[in-house]
BAZAVO-975260 format. One record per atom (N, C-alpha, C): x, y, z. Coordinates in steps of 0.2 Angstrom, whole numbers, plus 5000, padded with zeros to 4 digits. Atoms other than C-alpha are relative to their C-alpha. Example, Ala and Ser with C-alpha at 12.3 -4.5 7.8 and 13.67 -1.06 7.14 Angstrom:
500449945000 506249785039 500450065000 499649944999 506849955036 499650055003 
REM end
This chain:
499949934999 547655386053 500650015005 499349984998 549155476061 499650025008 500450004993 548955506080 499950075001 500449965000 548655686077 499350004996 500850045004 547255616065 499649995003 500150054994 546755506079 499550065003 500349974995 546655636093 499650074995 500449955003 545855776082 499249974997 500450055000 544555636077 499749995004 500550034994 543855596093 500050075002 500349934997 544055786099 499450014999 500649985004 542755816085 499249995003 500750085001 541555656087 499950055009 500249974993 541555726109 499650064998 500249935001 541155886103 499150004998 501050035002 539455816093 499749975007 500450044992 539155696111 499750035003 500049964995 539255846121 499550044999 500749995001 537955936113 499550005002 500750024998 536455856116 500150005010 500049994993 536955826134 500150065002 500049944997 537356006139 499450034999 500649965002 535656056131 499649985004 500550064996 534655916141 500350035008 499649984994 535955966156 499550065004 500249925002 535256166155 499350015001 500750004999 533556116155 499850005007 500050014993 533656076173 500350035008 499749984994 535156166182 500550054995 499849965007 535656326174 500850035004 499349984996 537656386177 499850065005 500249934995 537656496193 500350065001 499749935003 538156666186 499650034998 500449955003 537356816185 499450024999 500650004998 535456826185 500049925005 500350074996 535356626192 500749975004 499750024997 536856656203 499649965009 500250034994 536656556221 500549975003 499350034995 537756486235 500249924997 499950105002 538556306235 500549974994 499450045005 539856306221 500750055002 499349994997 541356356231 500350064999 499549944998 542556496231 499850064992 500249995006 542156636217 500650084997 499449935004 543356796208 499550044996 500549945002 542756956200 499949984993 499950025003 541956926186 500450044994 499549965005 542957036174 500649944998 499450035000 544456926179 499949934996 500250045000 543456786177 500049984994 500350015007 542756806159 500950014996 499450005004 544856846153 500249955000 499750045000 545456706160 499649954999 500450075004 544156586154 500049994991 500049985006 544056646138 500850014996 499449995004 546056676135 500049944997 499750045005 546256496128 500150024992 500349975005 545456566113 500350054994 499649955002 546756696110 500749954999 499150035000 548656606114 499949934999 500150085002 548156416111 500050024991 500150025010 547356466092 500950054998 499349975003 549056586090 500549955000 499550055000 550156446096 499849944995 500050075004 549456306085 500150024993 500149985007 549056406069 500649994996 499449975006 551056446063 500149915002 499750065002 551256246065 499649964997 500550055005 549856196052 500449994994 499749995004 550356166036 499750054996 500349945003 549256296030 500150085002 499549944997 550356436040 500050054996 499949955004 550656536026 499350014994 500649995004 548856516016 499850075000 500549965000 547956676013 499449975002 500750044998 546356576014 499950005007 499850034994 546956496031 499950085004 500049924997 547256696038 499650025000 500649974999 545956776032 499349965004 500650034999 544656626038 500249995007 500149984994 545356636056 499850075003 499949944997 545456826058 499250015003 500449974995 543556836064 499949965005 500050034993 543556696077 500750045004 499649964994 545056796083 499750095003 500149964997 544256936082 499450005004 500350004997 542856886090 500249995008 499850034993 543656816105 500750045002 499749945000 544656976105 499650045005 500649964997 542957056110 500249985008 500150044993 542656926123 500650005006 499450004994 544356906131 500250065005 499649934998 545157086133 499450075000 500349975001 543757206127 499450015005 500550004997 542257146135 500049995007 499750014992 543157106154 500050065003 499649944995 543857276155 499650064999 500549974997 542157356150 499449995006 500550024994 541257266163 500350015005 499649994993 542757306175 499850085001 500349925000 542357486170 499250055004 500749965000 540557516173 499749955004 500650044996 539857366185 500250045007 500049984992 539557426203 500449955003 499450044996 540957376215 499449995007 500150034994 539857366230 499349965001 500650055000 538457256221 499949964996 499650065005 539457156210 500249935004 499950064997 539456976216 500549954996 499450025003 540856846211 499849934996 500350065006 540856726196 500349935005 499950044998 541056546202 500649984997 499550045001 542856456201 499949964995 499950085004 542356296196 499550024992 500449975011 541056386179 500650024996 499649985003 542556476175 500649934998 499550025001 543756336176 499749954993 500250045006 542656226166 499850034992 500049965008 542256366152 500950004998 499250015006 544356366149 500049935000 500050075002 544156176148 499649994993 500149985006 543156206133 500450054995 500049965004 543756336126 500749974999 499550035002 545456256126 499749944993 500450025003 544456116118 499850014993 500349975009 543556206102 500550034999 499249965007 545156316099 500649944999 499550045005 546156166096 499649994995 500450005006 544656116084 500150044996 500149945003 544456266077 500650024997 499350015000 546456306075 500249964994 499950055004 546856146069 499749974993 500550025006 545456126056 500350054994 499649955006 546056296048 500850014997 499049965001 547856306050 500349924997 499750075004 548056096044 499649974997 500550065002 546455986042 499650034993 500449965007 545656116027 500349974994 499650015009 546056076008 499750044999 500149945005 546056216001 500150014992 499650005008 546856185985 499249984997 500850055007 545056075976 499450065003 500549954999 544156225985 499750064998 499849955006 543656315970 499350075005 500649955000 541956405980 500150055009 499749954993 543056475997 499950054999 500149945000 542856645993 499350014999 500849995000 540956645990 499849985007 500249984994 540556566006 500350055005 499849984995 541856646016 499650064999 500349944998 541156806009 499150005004 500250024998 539556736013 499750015007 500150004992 539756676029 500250075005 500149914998 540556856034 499550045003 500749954998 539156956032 499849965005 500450054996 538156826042 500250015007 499850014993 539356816056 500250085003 499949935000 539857016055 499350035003 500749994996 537857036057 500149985009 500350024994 537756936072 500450035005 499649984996 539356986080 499650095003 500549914999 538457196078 499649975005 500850004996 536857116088 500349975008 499850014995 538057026101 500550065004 499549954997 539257166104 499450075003 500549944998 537757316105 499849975005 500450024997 536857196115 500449995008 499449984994 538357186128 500250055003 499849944999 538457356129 499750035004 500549964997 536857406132 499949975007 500250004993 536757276147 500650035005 499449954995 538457336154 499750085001 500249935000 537857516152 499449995007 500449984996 536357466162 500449985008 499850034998 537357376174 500550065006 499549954999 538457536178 499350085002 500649944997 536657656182 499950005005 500349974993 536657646199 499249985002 501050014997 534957626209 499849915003 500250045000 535257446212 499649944998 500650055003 534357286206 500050004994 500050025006 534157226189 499350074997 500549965001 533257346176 499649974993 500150015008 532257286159 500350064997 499749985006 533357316146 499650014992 500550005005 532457396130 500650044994 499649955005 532957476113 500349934998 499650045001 533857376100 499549924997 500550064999 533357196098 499749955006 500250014992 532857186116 499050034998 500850004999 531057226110 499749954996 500250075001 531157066101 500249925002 499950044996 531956956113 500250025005 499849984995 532556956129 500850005003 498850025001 534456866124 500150044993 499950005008 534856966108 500849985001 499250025003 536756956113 499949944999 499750055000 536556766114 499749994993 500250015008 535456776098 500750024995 499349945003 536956896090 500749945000 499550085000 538056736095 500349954996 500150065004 537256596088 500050034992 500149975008 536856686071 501050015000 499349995001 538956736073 500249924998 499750094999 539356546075 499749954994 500550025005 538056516063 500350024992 499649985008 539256626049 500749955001 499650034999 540756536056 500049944996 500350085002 539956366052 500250014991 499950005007 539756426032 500650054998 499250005003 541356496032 500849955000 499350074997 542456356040 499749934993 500250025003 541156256029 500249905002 499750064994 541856106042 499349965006 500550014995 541055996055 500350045006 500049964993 542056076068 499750075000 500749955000 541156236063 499549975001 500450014998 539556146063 500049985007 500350034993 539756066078 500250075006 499849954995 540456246087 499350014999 501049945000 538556336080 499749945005 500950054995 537556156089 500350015005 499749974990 538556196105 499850055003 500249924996 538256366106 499349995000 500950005001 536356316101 499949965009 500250074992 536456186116 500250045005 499849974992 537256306129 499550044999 500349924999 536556486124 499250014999 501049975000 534656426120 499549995006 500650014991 534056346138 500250055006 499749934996 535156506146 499550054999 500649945002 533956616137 499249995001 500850034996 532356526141 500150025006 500150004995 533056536157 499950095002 500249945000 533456716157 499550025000 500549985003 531756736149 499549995004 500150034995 530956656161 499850035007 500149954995 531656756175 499850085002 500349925002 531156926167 499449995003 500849984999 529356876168 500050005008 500450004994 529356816185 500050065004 499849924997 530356976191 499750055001 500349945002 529457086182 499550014998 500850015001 527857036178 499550024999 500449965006 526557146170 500450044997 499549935003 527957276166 500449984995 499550035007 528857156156 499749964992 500249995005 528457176139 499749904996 500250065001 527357006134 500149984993 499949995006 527757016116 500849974998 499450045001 529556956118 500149954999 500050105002 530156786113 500950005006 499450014997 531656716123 500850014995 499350015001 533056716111 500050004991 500350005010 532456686091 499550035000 500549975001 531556826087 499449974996 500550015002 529756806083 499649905000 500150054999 530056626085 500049965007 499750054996 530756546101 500250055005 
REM end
């Protein structure tokens, strides 16, 4: 193999490793942001700031790598990145600058340095993957059934993205009432879980998967599964104790009906 062969090859293979261990990680010490913030991880910035400059990889890494694949000019390659960009469009610039909007400034606490620097250490990480898979590693030519999954995988990911984005809405909105202290969030799919956005996510990551039709698709959806499912237990977790007969005992943590 070529030494971009090479190094895109073990990126991969880490990416499977890392899995398992983050999910096992998660079980026992959950990142300190946001409901399970706490002292003891060093210097911290707003989160607004936080969530652009964590998340930028996502944007100007996958722009920078895509016009040097060999598939630069594909249709295919285009249209099958545009919704991981537009996803992390959301997340980058979108989602920062409604949170900047609407969180309380005098009860807004600050996201940690070191979470934030390790989340752009992934996200640099999966958008080479991801990038590179589409814009080089793809064969597209013998790929006579692309259009059926992509359209496929779309919906799929179009869905989840809807139940990630409402659901980000509604808790910034609540976020932004005033009155102090956390409130059970309802409406939506908040009365079948208590993460819909993280559900909304995975199901996104889950369309990605059958539309990349790739391991590094698979292996972004079992990442997401390994970070965003023992954060939602946790969350889930923390509803009850907070709120305990008032919080609706019917909810599942994060897979509706299931899980």
């Amino acid at each position: 193999m070529s030494f971009d062969q090479n190094i895109y090859h073990y990126s991969l293979l880490s990416l499977f490793v890392a899995a398992p261990f983050t999910a096992l990680s998660l079980l026992f010490l959950q990142a300190p942001y946001g409901k399970h913030r706490r002292p003891g991880w060093g210097p911290t910035i707003s989160p607004p700031l936080a969530w652009f400059l964590m998340e930028s990889p996502t944007l100007w890494l996958t722009l920078l790598l895509f016009p040097m694949g060999r598939h630069r000019s594909s249709p295919k390659a285009q249209f099958l990145i545009s919704p991981f960009l537009l996803h992390y469009l959301h997340r980058t610039i979108l989602y920062p600058l409604r949170l900047h909007r609407r969180r309380e400034r005098k009860t807004a606490t600050g996201f940690p340095v070191t979470i934030a620097a390790l989340a752009f250490l992934f996200n640099l990480w999966n958008s080479y993957l991801q990038a590179r898979w589409v814009s080089h590693h793809a064969d597209y030519e013998t790929d006579s059934w692309f259009w059926w999954r992509f359209s496929c995988g779309l919906a799929v990911f179009a869905s989840g993205m809807a139940a990630n984005v409402r659901s980000d809405m509604a808790l910034v909105a609540l976020k932004g009432e005033g009155g102090g202290g956390y409130k059970i969030p309802r409406g939506g799919l908040f009365g079948l879980v208590s993460c819909p956005n993280y559900f909304g996510e995975i199901v996104e990551w889950l369309g990605w998967a059958l539309m990349s039709w790739s391991w590094a698709g698979l292996g972004f959806f079992l990442y997401c599964c390994a970070n965003l499912v023992p954060r939602a237990h946790a969350h889930h977790k923390w509803y009850l104790e907070k709120f305990g007969e008032d919080y609706p005992k019917k909810r599942k943590a994060v897979i509706p009906f299931v899980y």
